[in-house]
N, C-alpha and C positions, 0 to 999 in steps of 0.2 A: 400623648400625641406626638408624631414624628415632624419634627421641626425640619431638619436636614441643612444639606447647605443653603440658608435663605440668606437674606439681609442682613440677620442677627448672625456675627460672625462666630458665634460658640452657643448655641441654645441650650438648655439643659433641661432634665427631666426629676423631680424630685425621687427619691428614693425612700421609699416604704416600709415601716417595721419598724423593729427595735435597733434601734442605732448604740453601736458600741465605742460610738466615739464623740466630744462633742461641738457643733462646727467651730470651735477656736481651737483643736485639738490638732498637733504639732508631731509629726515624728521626725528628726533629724538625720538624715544619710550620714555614713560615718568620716565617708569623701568627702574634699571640697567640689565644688560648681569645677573647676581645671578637671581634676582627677578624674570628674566620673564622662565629663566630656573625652579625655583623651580616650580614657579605656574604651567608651561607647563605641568610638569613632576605628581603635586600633583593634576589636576581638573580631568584626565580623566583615567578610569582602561583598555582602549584598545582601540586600533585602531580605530576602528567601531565607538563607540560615539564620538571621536575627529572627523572624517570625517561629522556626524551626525550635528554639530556646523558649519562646514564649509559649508554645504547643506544652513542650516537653514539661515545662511547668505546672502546664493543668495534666498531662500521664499524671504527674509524681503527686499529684493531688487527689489522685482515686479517682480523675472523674475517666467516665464511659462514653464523655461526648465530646468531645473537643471544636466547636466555632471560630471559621476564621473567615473575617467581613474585610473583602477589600473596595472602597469607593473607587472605582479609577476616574469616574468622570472627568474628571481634572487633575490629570499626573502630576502636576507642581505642588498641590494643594490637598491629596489623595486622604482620605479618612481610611484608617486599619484598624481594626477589633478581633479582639483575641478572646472568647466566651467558654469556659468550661463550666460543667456541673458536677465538679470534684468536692472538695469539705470547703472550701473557701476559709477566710483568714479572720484568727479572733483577733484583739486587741494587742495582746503580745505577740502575735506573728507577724504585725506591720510593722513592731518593734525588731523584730527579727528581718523582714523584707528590704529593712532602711539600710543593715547590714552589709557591707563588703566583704569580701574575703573568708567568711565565717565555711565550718565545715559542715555543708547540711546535713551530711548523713548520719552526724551525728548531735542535730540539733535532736533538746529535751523536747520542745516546743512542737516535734512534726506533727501532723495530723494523726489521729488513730484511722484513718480509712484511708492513708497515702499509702502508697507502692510500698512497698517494705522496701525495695532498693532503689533508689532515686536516682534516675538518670545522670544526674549532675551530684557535684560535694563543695564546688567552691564558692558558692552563694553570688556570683555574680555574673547569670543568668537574668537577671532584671535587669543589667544595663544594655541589652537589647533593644530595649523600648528606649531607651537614649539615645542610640542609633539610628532607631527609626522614626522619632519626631523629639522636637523639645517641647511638646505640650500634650500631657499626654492624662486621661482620667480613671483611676482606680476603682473598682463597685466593686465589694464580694460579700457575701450570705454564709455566715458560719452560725452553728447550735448557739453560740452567745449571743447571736445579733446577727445586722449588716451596719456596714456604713460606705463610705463614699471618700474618696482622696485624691487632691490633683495637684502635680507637679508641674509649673510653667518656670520657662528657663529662655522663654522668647526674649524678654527686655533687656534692651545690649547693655543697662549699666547695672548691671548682678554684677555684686560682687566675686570674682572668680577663688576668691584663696575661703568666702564663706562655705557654710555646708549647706545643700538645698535643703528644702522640706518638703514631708509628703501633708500637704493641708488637709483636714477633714473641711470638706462642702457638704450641702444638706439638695446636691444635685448633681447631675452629670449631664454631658455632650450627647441629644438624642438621633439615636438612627432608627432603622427599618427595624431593627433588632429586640427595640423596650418589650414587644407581647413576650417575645420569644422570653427573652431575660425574667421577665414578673412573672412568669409559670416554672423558674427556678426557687427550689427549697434552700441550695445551698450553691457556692459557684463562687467564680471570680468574672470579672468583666473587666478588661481593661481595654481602652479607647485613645487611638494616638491619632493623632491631628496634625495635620501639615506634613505630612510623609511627600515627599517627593520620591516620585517614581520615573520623573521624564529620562528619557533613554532608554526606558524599558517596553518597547513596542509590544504588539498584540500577540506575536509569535513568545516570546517569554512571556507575557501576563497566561496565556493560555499552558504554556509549560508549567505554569507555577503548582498548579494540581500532582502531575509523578512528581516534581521535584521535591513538593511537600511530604508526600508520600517517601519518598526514598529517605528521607530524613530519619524514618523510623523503619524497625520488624516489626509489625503488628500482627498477633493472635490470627489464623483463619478464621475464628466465628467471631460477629458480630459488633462486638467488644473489647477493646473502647475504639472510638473509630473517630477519625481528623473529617470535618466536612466545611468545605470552604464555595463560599459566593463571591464572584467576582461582578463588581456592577460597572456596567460601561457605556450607560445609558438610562436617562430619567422615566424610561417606559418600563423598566424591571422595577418597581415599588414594591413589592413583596417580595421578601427572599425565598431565595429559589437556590437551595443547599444540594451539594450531589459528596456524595465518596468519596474522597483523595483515594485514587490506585494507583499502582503503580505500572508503566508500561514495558513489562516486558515481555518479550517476547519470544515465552518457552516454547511456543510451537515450532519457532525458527534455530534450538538449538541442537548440533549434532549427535552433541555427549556432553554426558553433564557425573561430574560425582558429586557425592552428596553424603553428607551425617546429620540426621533429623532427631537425638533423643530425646528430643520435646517435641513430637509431632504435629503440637497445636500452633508449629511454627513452620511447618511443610507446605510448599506452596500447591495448592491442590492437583497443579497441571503435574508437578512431579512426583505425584501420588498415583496417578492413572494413567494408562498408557498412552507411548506419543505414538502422533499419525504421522505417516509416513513424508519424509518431504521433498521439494521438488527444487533442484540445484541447479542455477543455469550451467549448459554444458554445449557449446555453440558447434555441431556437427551428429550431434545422440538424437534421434526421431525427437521432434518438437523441440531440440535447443536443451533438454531439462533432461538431467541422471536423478534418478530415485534412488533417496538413500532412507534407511530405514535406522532412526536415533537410537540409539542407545542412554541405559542410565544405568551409573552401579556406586555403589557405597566406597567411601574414600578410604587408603590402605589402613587397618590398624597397627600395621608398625612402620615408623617413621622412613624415611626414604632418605637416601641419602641426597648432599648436597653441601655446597662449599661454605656454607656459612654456620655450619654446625662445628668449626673449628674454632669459631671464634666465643664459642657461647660455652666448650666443654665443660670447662670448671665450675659452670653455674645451672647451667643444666642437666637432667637424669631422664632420658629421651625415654625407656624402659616402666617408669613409673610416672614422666610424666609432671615433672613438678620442675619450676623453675624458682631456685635459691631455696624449697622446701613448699614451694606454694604452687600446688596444683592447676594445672591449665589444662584445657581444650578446646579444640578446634572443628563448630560445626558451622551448617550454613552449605549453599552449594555453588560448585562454578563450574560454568559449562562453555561452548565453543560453539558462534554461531554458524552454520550451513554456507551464510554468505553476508553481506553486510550493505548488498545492492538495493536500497530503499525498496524497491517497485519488487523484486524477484524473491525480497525476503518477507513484502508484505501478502504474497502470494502463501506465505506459509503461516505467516502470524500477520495478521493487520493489525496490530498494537505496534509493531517494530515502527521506532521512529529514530531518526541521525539525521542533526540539523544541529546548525552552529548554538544551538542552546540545550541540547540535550544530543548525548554521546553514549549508547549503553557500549563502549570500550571501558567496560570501570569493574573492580574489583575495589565494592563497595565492603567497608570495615565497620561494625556497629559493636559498640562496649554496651551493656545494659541497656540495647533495644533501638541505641541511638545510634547516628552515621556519627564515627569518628575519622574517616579520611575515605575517600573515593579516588585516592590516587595511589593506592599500596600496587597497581600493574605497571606504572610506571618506574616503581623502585625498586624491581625485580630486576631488572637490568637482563629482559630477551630480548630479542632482536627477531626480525623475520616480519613477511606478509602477515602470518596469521596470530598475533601479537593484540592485532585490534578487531581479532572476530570475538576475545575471549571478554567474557561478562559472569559476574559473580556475588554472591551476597553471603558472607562471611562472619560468626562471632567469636571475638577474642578476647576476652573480660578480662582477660592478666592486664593488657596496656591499662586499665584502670581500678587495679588492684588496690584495695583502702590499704593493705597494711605495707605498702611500696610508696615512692617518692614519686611523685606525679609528671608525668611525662611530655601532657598538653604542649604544645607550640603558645604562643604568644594569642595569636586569634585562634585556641580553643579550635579549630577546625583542620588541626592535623596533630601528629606524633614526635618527637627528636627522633630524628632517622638512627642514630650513631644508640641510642639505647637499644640494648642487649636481647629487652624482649620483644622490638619490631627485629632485632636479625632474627628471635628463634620465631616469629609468624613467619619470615622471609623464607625459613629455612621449612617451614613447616606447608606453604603456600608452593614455591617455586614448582619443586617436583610435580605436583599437581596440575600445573600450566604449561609445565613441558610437554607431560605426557600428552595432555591435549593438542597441544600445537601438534606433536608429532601423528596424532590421530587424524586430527583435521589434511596432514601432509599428507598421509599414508590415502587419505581419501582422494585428496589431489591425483595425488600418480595414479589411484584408481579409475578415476575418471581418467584421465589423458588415456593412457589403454585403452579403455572402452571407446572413445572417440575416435583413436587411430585402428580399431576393431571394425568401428563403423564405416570410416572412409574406406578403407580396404573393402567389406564386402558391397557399400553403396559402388564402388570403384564397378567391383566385379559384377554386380543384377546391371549397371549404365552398359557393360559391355554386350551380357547377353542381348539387352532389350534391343540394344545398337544394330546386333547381328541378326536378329528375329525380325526389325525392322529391312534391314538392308537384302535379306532373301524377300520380303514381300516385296521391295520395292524391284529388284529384278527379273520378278518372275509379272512381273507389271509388259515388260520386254521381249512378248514373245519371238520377236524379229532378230535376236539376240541365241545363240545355237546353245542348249543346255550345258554343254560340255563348258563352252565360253562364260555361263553365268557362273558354274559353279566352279570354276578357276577364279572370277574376281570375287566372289565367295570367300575365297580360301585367303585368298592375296592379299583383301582388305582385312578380312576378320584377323588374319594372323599380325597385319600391321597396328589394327587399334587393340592389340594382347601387352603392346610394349607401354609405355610414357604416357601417352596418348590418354586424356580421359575424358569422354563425352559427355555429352552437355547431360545433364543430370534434375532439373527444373522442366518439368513436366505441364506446360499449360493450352488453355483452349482460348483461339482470340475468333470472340465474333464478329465478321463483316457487316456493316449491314446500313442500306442508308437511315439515315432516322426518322422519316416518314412507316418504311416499314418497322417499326421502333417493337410492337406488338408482338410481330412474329417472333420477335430477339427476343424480347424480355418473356418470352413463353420460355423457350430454351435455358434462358439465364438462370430464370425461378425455379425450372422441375431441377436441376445439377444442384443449383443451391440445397433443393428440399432435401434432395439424395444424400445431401453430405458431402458434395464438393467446397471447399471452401472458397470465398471472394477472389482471394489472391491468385488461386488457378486458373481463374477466369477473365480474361481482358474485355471488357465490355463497356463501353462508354456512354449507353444511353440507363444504363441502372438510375434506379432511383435514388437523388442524393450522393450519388458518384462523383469526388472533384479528385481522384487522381490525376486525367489529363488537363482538369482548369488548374489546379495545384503545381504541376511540371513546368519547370522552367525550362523544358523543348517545348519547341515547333513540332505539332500534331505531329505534322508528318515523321517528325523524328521520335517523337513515345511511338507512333501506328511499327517505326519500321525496326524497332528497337527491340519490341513487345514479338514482331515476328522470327526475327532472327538472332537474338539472345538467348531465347529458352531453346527448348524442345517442344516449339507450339504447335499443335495441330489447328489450322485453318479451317474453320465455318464460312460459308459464303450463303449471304440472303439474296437473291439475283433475282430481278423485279426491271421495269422500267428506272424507277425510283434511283436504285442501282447505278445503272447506266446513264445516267445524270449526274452522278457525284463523283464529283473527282477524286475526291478522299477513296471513297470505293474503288475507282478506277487504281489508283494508285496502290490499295491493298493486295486486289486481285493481284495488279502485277510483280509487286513485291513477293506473294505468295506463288507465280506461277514463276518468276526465276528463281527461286531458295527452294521449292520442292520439289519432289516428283510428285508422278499425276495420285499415287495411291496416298498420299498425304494430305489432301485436304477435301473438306465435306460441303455439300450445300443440299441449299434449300431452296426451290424458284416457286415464283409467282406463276409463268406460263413459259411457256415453251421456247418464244420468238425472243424474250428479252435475257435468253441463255447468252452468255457470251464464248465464242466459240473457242478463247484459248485459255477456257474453264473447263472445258469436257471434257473427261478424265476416263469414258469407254463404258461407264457404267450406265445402268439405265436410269434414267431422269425423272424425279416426280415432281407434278408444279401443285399447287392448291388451287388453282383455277378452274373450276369443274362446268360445268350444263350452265347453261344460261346465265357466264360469268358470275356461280357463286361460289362461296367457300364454306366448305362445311368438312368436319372432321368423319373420314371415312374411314372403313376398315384399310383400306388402302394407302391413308393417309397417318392411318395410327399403326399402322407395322412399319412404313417406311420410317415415320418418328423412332421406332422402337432401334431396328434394323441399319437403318440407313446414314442416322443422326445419333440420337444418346448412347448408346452402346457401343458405339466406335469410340465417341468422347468419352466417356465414362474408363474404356479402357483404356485408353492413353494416357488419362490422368492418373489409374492405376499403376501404370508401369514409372510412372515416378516416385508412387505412392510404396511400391515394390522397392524402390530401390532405396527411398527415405525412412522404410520399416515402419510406414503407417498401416493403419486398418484402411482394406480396400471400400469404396465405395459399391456396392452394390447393382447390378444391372439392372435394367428392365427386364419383361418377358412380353412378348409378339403375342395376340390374341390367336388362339386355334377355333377360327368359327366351324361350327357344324353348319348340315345344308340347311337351305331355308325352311325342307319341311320340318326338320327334328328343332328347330325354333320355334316355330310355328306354336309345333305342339307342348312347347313350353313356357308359351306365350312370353318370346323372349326376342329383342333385337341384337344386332350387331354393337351394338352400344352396351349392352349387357357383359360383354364379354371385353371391353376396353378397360387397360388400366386404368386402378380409379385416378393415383396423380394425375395423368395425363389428362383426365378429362375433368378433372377439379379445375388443374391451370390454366386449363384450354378456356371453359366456362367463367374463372375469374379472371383472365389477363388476353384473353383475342376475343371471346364472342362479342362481349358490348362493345366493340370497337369497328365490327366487322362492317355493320352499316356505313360509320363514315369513313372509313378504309374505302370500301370499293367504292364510293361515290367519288372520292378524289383521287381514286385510281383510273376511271374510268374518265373525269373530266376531261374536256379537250384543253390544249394548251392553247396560253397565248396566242404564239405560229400561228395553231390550225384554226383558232377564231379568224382570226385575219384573213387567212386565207377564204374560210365559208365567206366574209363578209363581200370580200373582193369579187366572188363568185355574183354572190345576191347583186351587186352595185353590176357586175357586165349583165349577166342575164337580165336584167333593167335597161342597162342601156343600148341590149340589143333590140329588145319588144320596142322600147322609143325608137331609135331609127327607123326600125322594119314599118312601122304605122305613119312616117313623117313620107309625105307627097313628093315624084319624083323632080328635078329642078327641071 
């Protein structure tokens, strides 16, 4: 039964079987209470690599499964378990566990189903769990038996110069965990208590899965695999175990070398081709250069570099052996694309950089384990792309048995000044050069290409300019041809020089917002087309808060939007219109910044045209017979003709100049006469594009009824005025009837 954290401040669970120890049963650490506190406290800088030791314990124990249980409910108070189904421990192996200092690898005692090379050799690996609680319970399942063991070290009057003991109990500390555990045949369980973890927020509990992960090389198939549950909440009662993976993020790197001759150690992504990726590049169509990754096999003869001077006498680079002891160097390291969270999750969504996790790491692993994640820093380069490069490297010499051991103090790094971190240095650097200079050579590639871009976006801004600027004079016929095509020449030859024209291509619709309909008819069919939003300035869209978001006054986004780009002007011209000052205001923002061929409309009817809008052309309104509106063949070529194809191409000619895909046009319906209709039992409607008449039906028709009813309403004014009318003609019929005096 799962007790958990109740009342009872340590609940326990009996343990089942043949017990190989018996509860008054004693094993003595070879440390005092001081010695094995200091070491606890000085081998490891966090939680994470202490659990990382305790993992690697159950690898080295043959097991296939590795469990790691964290409570966080309570960071001060936090419960940690450590669960494998490796050989678990007879009776002389806790005698051997209780040990310091001892060389594992070549304890008599190891298991016959352990790793033949044990991650670790100095046997204190178990002081991890000293670090990470002083009360901590031992459970394991070996062919002799199981039993049960627990170390408390809580009681401040322990003696410190005595040695601890690991006690046999006939129980342990119960969590979520007991089913899981008692459907183990063999296994170790160890349970620490009182782990504080406060300072460790949500953003690191949740990093704690790669980081566990990066602890190790683990096999591509299935086995053996680290799976950790992190509980952070009394409503997860059952565990609920996932994967430790690791995150990174081969999709996002540019070039990578690599030496795989254990291929069950090749990370799959760099087994199969990479896809192509997308590199911010701020002036290239869409901001992004496409670069296509590369992977190739790391040189097989050494490369030169300056710290092979230091190592001559002891190494034989040729054959490969340092002092006669054979090494090599596989593993792969590559060079990220870019290292901009957002641009590079565009290529890998695993890519993460945040103040708890940094893939800038040229991670080091001896026998499968992380031996230092800081060998890029000791390379001593310099440069931007320093911190794109990421790598996962094996070098078994640094932990060579028949060599003198090299470990740092906290086991979590190397002596720099030893001979064979300079021959990795010597063997690694050239490697990270060549990259960086890879990654450079890509730089200037792109800059090229950008300044390739600006130059011919420069040149299509110029033509478009001058294609516009002949339309716009021959606007002029009052103007003597001879005259037009000398300011022709005049101008076009003046914007050839410095001069670069507006280049941002967009459509701003006018329109008051009662006519809202007619707009967002327009808005919708460009949208459908493949115009994007941002071409489009429109303010009654749905869920639009660009102009509520602006910290300008309307007025100042409306006049900003007109005379910043290269906008071409929509005008919706109605009553409606003509009421709105905004409107008013546009139109004439539009009618002083353009000429007359520059800007489009649309009218309701005739009378509510404003007359220094009429730009020569012929006028359609949608007010038809007996004030109705209905989409006519006349009305759907003018839409075609009149309105999107003119926008459509304008938005083209930026679309030309930014090296996009164009949007597509309309096409104007070719009716046949009524009788070869007739006899094809076909309307005018038959022969309508279908968008236009999809949008027309889902965005104006249901609207059209209460459109013209309060298009039609009288105002205020003309109320008043009828009324005033009915009150005289009253009170003339009364005089006219009242008796002469």
């Amino acid at each position: 039964m799962y007790l958990g954290n109740t009342g009872d401040p340590y609940p326990v669970d009996g343990e089942e079987g043949c017990q190989v120890a018996a509860v008054n049963d004693e094993a003595s650490f070879t440390f005092s209470w001081l010695a094995l506190k200091l070491l606890g406290r000085g081998l490891y800088s966090n939680p994470w690599s202490a659990l990382s030791e305790l993992v690697a314990n159950g690898l080295d124990a043959g097991a296939t499964e590795v469990y790691v249980y964290v409570d966080a409910r309570d960071k001060s108070n936090a419960v940690v378990e450590v669960i494998d189904n490796g050989g678990g421990m007879s009776r002389d192996d806790i005698d051997t566990y209780v040990k310091v200092g001892y060389d594992k690898r070549k304890a008599e005692s190891r298991n016959s189903i352990a790793d033949a090379s044990p991650k670790g050799r100095k046997g204190i690996g178990k002081l991890a769990a000293l670090f990470l609680s002083p009360h901590f319970y031992l459970s394991t399942r070996h062919v002799e038996g199981a039993s049960s063991w627990e170390l408390d070290a809580r009681e401040a009057e322990v003696d410190l110069d005595a040695h601890p003991n690991l006690a046999a109990v006939d129980g342990t500390y119960s969590t979520p965990n007991d089913t899981m555990w008692a459907g183990f045949e063999t296994g170790t369980r160890l349970t620490m208590l009182s782990v504080d973890l406060t300072g460790y927020g949500t953003q690191a509990v949740n990093a704690l899965g790669t980081r566990l992960a990066n602890q190790f090389l683990l096999p591509v198939s299935a086995t053996p695999r680290i799976l950790l549950w992190v509980q952070t909440s009394s409503a997860q009662s059952m565990p609920a175990y996932e994967p430790v993976e690791k995150s990174i993020a081969f999709g996002n790197l540019a070039e990578v070398v690599m030496n795989f001759p254990d291929t069950s150690l090749q990370p799959v992504e760099l087994a199969s081709s990479a896809q192509d990726l997308k590199i911010p590049a701020k002036g290239l169509p869409g901001d992004i250069y496409t670069h296509t990754p590369r992977r190739s096999p790391m040189p097989a003869e050494p490369e030169q570099d300056e710290a092979w001077a230091e190592i001559v006498d002891d190494v034989d680079p040729e054959n490969r052996t340092y002092l006669g002891v054979h090494y090599r160097l596989t593993g792969w390291i590559g060079v990220h694309a870019t290292i901009d969270n957002k641009s590079a999750q565009n290529n890998d969504a695993r890519f993460t950089k945040n103040r708890y996790y940094n893939p800038a790491q040229l991670r080091v692993y001896v026998r499968g384990k992380l031996a230092s994640d800081r060998l890029l820093s000791q390379l001593g380069l310099t440069g931007t792309y320093v911190n794109y490069i990421e790598g996962e490297i094996t070098f078994d010499l640094l932990d060579e048995d028949s060599l003198p051991d090299i470990a740092t103090s906290n086991r979590q790094d190397f002596d720099e000044t030893d001979k064979r971190v300079t021959l990795l240095r010597a063997l690694v650097r050239p490697l990270v050069r060549y990259l960086i200079q890879e990654r450079n050579k890509l730089a200037s590639l792109i800059s090229t290409e950008v300044g390739k871009e600006k130059e011919r976006r420069e040149t299509a801004g110029k033509r478009h300019f001058a294609e516009q600027l002949h339309a716009d004079l021959e606007q002029h016929k009052e103007i003597p041809q001879s005259t037009r095509d000398e300011l022709q020449m005049v101008i076009t030859n003046k914007i050839q020089g410095d001069v670069t024209p507006k280049q941002s291509y967009r459509v701003f619709i006018s329109h008051a917002r009662t006519d809202r309909a007619f707009a967002l008819f327009i808005d919708d069919l460009l949208r459908a087309r493949g115009a994007k939003q941002e071409e489009i300035f429109f303010t009654s869209r749905k869920g639009a808060t660009d102009v509520l978001l602006d910290a300008l006054a309307l007025s100042e986004v409306v006049k900003r939007n007109i005379t910043d780009d290269n906008t071409l002007i929509f005008y919706m011209t109605s009553k409606n219109f003509l009421a709105s000052q905004f409107c008013l205001f546009e139109g004439g923002a539009g009618w002083a910044t353009r000429s007359v061929s520059e800007y489009l409309k649309l009218n309701v009817e005739y009378g509510t045209i404003p007359g220094w809008l009429t730009n020569g052309r012929g006028e359609a309104v949608l007010l038809g017979p007996n004030n109705t509106i209905d989409l006519t063949p006349e009305l759907h070529n003018y839409l075609v003709d009149g309105v999107l194809n003119p926008m459509i191409a304008h938005l083209n000619r930026g679309r030309d100049i930014a090296g996009e895909q164009s949007i597509p046009s309309f096409t104007s319906a070719d009716f046949p006469t009524a009788v070869e209709m007739a006899k094809e039992s076909k309307t005018p409607r038959d022969y309508y594009d279908p968008a236009i008449v999809e949008h027309w039906e889902a965005v104006v028709q249901g609207e059209l009824a209460g459109y013209l009813e309060q298009y039609f309403a009288p105002s205020d004014e003309t109320k008043r005025i009828k009324e005033l009318e009915v009150e005289n003609t009253q009170l003339r019929a009364l005089l006219k009837n009242q008796p002469a005096p």
